[in-house]
C-alpha angles and dihedrals in degrees: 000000000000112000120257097257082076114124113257088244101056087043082062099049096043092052096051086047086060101048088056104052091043078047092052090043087057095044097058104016110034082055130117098192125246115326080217100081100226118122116183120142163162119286117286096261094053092046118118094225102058122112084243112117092211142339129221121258114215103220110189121183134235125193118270088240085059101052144046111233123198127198114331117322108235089289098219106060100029096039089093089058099035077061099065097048094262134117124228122247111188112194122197100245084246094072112014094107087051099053095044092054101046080044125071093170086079118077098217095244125113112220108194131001111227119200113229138167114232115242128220090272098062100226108054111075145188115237111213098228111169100218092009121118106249121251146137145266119216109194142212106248114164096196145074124291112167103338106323133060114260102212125140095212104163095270090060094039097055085046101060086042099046095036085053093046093051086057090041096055089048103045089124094058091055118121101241092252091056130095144147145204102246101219077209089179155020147170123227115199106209115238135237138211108325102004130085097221114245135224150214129225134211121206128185112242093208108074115244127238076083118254147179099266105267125170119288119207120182105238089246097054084071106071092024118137111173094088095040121118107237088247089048132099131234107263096240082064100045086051091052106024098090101046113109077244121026102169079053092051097038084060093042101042105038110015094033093061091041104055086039102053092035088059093045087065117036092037107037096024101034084229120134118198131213093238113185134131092278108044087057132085130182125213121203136193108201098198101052095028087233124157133211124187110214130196121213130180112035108184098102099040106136122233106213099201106192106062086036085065084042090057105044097259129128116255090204105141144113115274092253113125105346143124141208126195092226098042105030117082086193088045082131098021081062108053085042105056092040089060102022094034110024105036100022100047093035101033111005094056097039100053088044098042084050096049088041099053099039096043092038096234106147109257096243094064093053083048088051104045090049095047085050092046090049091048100057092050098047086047095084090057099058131198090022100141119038124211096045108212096031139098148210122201131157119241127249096264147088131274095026113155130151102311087058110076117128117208119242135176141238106024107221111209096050 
């Protein structure tokens, strides 16, 4: 820790720098894997969970005419290519050759090499810019990691940009728990015969609504166990054990912000987000004990059109992950399986089984208190789930999509 002569100004730098490498530790390191099972991934070398620090990121250049280009490319490490009336095109090392070869708009030479460090995802990475705001990359990989193909065709590219801009356009709405990772830009290299062009995406790494830098921890990071001492605690009980209540302040400080910010939404903004483990941060002070939820990842967030229209709001977006009542055969299914399936099974259960085993309260009270605590909140929706004491989940295999839902009874968190 820097000594208190320290100026204002580098305690605060040092600080932040802090917060995002202990940001960047959790985020490879205090991580389980995919409940799902599936584990399907990058190459060795590119996997968060390797001992490497970082990996280089080869970054090759196509002319303006060739691309569309959204917002300001991240100034310091393009600026040299932005120079010379070119965009940067930075491709993940898997598939670098691949893409080459299927582009010709890409001239095969990699203009700079940018040191990054790999996320949990596998595919969206951290470029280490001295002097350079930190953000993300989220890159164009057309193949499997865990279960579904990672690819940014344009579909899936307009969507992370227009689903970002939407949030963007509504912060002072947010409930105060309630914040989100503006994907504020993105590159789309125009395709040629044969292929559909593919993007890039930039996303802040401070939440937006602005804050004074607190720490950010990845949902999962808190009931992790794989980097755990045996004589250590998961991170979701060392946050809570010393409080004069810690079941209270579990409540307060985790479930509260979820099933806030979830029904603010899906119920007063028609936006569904993808919620597991992975897509949500959360962000602590821990002066005041605050929590922020924080959604990261937009591109799948679904638009659910009819009650957008119900509401006032414009229903203006590409056809990418949305449903309509009058169109959508899974209308219900859908809303169901995002909260029941997605955030109960992925987020929900975990936090509760984690409190419950490490603070030996019998599973079925956490459950209860959360589903009261739910209850109370959707209850000033109405009629949200039909039908009411019904499910929708996906099974435990490959290739689901939206004609795969299996029923199920008894929802647990309403």
């Amino acid at each position: 820790m820097k000594k208190r002569n320290e100026s204002p100004q580098e305690l605060r730098e040092f600080l932040k720098q802090e917060a995002i490498e202990t940001y960047l530790h959790l985020e490879r390191y205090w991580n389980d894997g995919s409940p799902s099972g599936f584990d399907a991934t990058v190459g060795a070398p590119y996997s968060p969970f390797s001992d490497s620090p970082s990996f280089s990121l080869p970054v090759h250049a196509v002319d303006r005419l060739q691309c569309i280009q959204v917002g300001d490319i991240p100034y310091i490490w393009a600026q040299e290519i932005l120079d010379a009336g070119k965009i940067p095109i930075p491709l993940h090392p898997d598939v670098q050759q691949e893409i080459i070869e299927r582009y010709d708009r890409l001239d095969g030479q990699v203009h700079i090499h940018l040191e990054v460090v790999p996320l949990a995802n596998a595919r969206t990475v951290f470029p280490r810019c001295e002097n350079d705001t930190p953000h993300f990359v989220k890159l164009h990989y057309p193949h499997i990691i865990g279960r579904f193909t990672r690819d940014l065709y344009l579909f899936k590219w307009l969507s992370g940009l227009e689903n970002s801009r939407e949030l963007f356009s509504i912060q002072k709405r947010f409930p105060s728990c309630f914040g989100f990772l503006h994907e504020s830009s993105g590159t789309f290299v125009e395709g040629t015969t044969g292929n559909p062009g593919f993007g890039i995406l930039y996303r802040e790494f401070t939440p937006r609504p602005r804050r004074n830098h607190h720490l950010m921890v990845p949902a999962f990071s808190l009931f992790a166990r794989r980097a755990l001492r045996k004589d250590t605690r998961p991170l979701l009980i060392q946050l809570l054990e010393k409080q004069t209540s810690p079941f209270e302040a579990f409540l307060r400080d985790f479930i509260h912000p979820i099933l806030i910010s979830y029904t603010f939404l899906v119920c007063e903004c028609g936006l569904i987000p993808e919620c597991n483990a992975q897509n949500i941060l959360f962000e602590l002070d821990l002066s005041s004990g605050d929590t922020r939820f924080i959604l990261r990842d937009l591109t799948d967030v679904f638009k659910d059109l009819s009650l957008r229209r119900e509401l006032g709001l414009h229903d203006t977006f590409c056809t990418y992950k949305s449903i309509d009542k009058k169109q959508s055969k899974d209308f219900f299914q859908r809303r169901s399986f995002a909260y029941d399936f997605k955030l109960g099974s992925y987020l929900l259960r975990p936090l509760a089984k984690c409190f419950s085993d490490e603070m030996k309260i019998p599973l079925s009270r956490v459950i209860g208190a959360i589903r009261e605590e739910a209850r109370a909140i959707w209850s000033k929706y109405g009629d949200y789930f039909y039908p009411p004491g019904r499910w929708y989940a996906y099974p435990p295999e490959t290739d689901v999509g939206r004609d795969s839902y299996i029923e199920l009874d008894d929802p647990t968190f309403r």
